[in-house]
N, C-alpha and C positions, 0 to 999 in steps of 0.2 A: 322683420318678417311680417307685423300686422304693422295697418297703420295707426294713428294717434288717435283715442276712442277712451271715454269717461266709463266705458263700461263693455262687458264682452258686448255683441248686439251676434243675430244669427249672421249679419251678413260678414261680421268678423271673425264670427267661429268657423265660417264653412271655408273662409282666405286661409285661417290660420290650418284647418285641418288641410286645404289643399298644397298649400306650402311645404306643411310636413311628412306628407304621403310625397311628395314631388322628390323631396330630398334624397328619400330615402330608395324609391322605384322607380324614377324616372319619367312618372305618368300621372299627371291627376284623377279624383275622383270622376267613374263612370255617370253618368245622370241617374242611372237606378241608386248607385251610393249616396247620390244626395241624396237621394228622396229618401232613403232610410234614416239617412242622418238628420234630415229636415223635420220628420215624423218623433225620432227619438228628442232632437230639442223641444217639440211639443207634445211629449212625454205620451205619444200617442203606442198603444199596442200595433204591431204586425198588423194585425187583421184590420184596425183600422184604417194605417199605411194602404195594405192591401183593396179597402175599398175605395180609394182614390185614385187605385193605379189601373192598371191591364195586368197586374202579376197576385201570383197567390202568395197569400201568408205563409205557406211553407219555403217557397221560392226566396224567399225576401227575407225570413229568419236563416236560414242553413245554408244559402248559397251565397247569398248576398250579406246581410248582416255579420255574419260569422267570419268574412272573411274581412269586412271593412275594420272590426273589432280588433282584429289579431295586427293588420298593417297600422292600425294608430297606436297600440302598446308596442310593435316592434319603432316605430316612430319617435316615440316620446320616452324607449326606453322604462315600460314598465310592463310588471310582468301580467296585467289584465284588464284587460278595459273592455266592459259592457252597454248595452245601451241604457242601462241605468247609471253612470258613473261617469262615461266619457262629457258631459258639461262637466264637469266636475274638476275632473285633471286639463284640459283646455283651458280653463278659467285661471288655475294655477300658472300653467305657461304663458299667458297671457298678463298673469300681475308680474311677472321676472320682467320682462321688457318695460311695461308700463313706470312700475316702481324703479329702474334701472334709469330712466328718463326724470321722473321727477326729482331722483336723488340729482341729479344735473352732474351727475360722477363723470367727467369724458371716457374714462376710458370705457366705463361701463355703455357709455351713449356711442361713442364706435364701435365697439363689437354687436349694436342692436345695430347699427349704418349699413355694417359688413354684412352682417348676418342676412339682415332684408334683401340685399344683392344676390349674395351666392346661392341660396335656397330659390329665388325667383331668375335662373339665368337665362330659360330659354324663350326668355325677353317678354316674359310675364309682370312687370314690378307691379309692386304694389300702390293701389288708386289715391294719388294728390303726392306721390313719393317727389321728396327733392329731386330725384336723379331724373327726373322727368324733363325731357326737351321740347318745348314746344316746336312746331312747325309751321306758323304764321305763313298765309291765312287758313289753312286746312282745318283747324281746329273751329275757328270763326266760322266759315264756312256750314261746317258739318252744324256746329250747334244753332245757329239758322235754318239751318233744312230744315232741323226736326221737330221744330216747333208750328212747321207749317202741315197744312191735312195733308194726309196720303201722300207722305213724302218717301219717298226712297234715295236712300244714300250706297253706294255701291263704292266700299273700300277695296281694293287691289294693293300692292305688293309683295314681295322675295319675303322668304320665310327670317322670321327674326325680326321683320322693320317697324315693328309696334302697329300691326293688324289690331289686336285683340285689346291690348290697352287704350287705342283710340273707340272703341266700340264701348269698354267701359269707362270712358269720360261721355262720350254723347249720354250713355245709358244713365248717370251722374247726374246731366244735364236734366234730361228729362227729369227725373226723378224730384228735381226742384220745383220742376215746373209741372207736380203731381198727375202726371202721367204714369199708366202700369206699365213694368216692362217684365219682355221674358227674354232670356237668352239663350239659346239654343245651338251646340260645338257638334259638329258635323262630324268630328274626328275620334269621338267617341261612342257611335252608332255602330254596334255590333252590325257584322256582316251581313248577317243572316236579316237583319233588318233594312239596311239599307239598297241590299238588289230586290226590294219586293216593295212597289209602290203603296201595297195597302199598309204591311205592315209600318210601312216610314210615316205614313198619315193618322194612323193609330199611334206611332211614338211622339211625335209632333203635338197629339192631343192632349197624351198624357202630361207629359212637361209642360203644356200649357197650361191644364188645367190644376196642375200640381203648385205652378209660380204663380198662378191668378186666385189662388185658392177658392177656383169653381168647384161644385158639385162633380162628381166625374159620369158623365154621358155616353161613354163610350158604348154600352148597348146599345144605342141609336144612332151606333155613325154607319153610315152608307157612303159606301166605296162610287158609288153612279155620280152623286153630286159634292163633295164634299165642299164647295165652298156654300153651298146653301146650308150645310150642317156648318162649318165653320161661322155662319151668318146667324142662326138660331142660337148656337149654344155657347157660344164662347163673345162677339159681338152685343149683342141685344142683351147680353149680363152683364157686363161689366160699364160701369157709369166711367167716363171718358175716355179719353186717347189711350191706343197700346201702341207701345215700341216692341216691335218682333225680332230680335238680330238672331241673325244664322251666321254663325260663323263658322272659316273651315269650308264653305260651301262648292269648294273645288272636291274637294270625297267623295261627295256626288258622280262626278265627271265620270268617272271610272266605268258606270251605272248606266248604259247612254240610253236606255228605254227610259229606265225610272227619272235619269237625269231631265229628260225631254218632257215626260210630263212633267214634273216636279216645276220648272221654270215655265213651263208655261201658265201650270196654277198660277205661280206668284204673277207672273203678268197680267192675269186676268183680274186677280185682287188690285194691281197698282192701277189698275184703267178702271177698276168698279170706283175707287177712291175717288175718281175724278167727278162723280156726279151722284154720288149716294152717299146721303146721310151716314148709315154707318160703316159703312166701306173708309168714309170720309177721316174716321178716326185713327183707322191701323194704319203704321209709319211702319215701314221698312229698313232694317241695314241689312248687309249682306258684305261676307268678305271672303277675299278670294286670291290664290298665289298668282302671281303672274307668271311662274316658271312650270305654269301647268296651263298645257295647250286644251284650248274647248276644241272636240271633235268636231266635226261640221256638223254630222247628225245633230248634235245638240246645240247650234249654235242659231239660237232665237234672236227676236227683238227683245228679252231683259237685257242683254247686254249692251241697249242703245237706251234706255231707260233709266229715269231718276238723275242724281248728280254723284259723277262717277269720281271718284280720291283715289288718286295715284303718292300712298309714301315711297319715299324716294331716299339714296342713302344720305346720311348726315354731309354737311358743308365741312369746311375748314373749321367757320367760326361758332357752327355747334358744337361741333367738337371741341373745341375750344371753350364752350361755357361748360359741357360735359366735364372736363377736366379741372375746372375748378371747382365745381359739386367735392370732386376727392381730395381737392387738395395738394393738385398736384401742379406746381408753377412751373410749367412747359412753355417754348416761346413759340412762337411759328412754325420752327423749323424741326422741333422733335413732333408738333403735332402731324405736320408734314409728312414725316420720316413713320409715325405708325400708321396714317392712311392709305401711305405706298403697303405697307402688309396688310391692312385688312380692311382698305378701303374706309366709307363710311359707313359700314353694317352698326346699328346701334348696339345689338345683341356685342360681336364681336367686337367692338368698342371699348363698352363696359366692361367685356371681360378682361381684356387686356389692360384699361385701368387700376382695376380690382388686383388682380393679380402687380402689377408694380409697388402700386401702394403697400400689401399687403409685406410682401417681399423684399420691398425698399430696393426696387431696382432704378434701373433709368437708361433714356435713353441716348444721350450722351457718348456713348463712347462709339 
């Protein structure tokens, strides 16, 4: 479920916490839930939280908090978790895996193998996971863009084909090559936000300024120019390069006012990049279903823009390395005979591995 880590860190509490909210509802945390949770890992009050955001301390204790509280004790199976405690019991479920691994017990080290699969199925794994397939050169590719100014990389494919995983390897990448990144899931922008331009520019803020740990500016954002407010207050503060990824960014589509402007800001930032200093710093992803049509209204020049990734489903012969990850000596011709059912979909893949292995089935007869 987490990966291999000398110590909890926040970026493995908030995997592990999204993992097991996942398990259990079907849905990970909202970005207002991180931000509670980001605030309670540093042991910050509500009102504090509160001045960092666009939400009040009451919003955020009772509406928010209270309910994040109750889905990770029904989660982890205990009967209270607070924001004073919840490090606490995480950290716990965290040494089970961990200690499970150094004891070098197998079977204990396969029920952590198994466990990291089925809690992440809807094709989330976890960052540097064995089960990870490369797709040469698309990986090469992307982590060369990003290291160049004002890059934009613009991933596409079908739901399940490792959108979101590839956005957090680039964003890995970066991260070595000490760059800030924010990440930003289109799919979890309440409604009421996402058909109202301003309001989507004000959320956009927030979670920037929340994952950059800027001051929060939002009394001074004006809805007339926001990329000059994007250029004063989030650009000119932060000392080098940002990675921006939106992912999800077909949710939009739906929106075709909001949609319209929305992509044309960003186009206006990927061409300011091209000859300003600071413009010159923010890198772009951006990811997108291919089984979701752009309406003509909305259909700009972004979509001729940057260096565009098409994942595409698995080969024969990743499939075939796929199935040795489990262990499971298939020759040709069974791997064959499961591509005829479900294709190369990575997601359905794995599932269908997992469940064989698990089961001891096969395909043979």
């Amino acid at each position: 479920m987490i990966s291999k880590c000398v110590d909890l860190t926040w970026k493995t509490a908030l995997q592990a916490a999204n993992a097991l909210i996942f398990q259990h509802t079907g849905k990970y945390l909202s970005d207002v839930e991180a931000i509670v949770l980001y605030g309670a890992w540093n042991n910050h009050t509500y009102a504090k939280i509160a001045e960092a955001t666009n939400y009040t301390s009451c919003y955020l204790c009772r509406d928010i908090g209270a309910v994040l509280w109750e889905k990770l004790a029904t989660a982890l199976k205990v009967k209270k978790i607070s924001k004073r405690n919840f490090r606490a019991v995480l950290r716990r479920e965290w040494q089970k895996y961990t200690q499970a691994i150094l004891s070098q017990n197998k079977n204990q080290l396969a029920q952590f193998l198994h466990t990291d699969n089925i809690i992440l199925f809807e094709g989330l794994i976890a960052l540097n996971s064995t089960f990870y397939i490369e797709r040469s050169p698309v990986e090469t590719i992307c982590y060369e863009q990003i290291l160049k100014p004002g890059s934009l990389i613009r991933i596409e494919g079908a739901k399940w084909m490792g959108k979101t995983y590839l956005v957090d390897q680039i964003l890995e990448q970066g991260n070595l090559q000490a760059q800030k990144t924010v990440y930003l899931d289109f799919d979890t922008i309440d409604q009421e936000i996402i058909q109202d331009l301003d309001k989507l520019l004000i959320w956009l803020s927030t979670i920037i300024f929340h994952q950059l740990d800027l001051e929060n500016k939002l009394q001074d954002y004006c809805h007339n120019n926001y990329t000059a407010y994007f250029e004063k207050y989030i650009l000119t503060r932060v000392e080098g390069n940002i990675i921006l990824a939106l992912d999800n960014l077909n949710c939009l589509f739906r929106y075709q006012k909001v949609a319209k402007a929305f992509l044309k800001l960003l186009c206006k930032w990927h061409k300011k990049s091209k000859g300003h200093h600071y413009w010159s710093r923010l890198k772009l992803i951006t990811t997108q279903s291919t089984k979701t049509s752009v309406p003509l209204d909305i259909n700009c020049s972004f979509f001729h823009l940057g260096t565009p990734i098409l994942l595409e489903e698995f080969s024969l012969q990743q499939v075939k390395a796929l199935a040795s990850f489990y262990q499971l000596d298939w020759n040709d011709w069974e791997i064959s005979r499961l591509m005829n059912e479900v294709g190369g979909n990575p997601y359905l893949v794995r599932l269908a591995m997992y469940q064989t292995k698990i089961k001891n089935l096969t395909l043979r007869h």
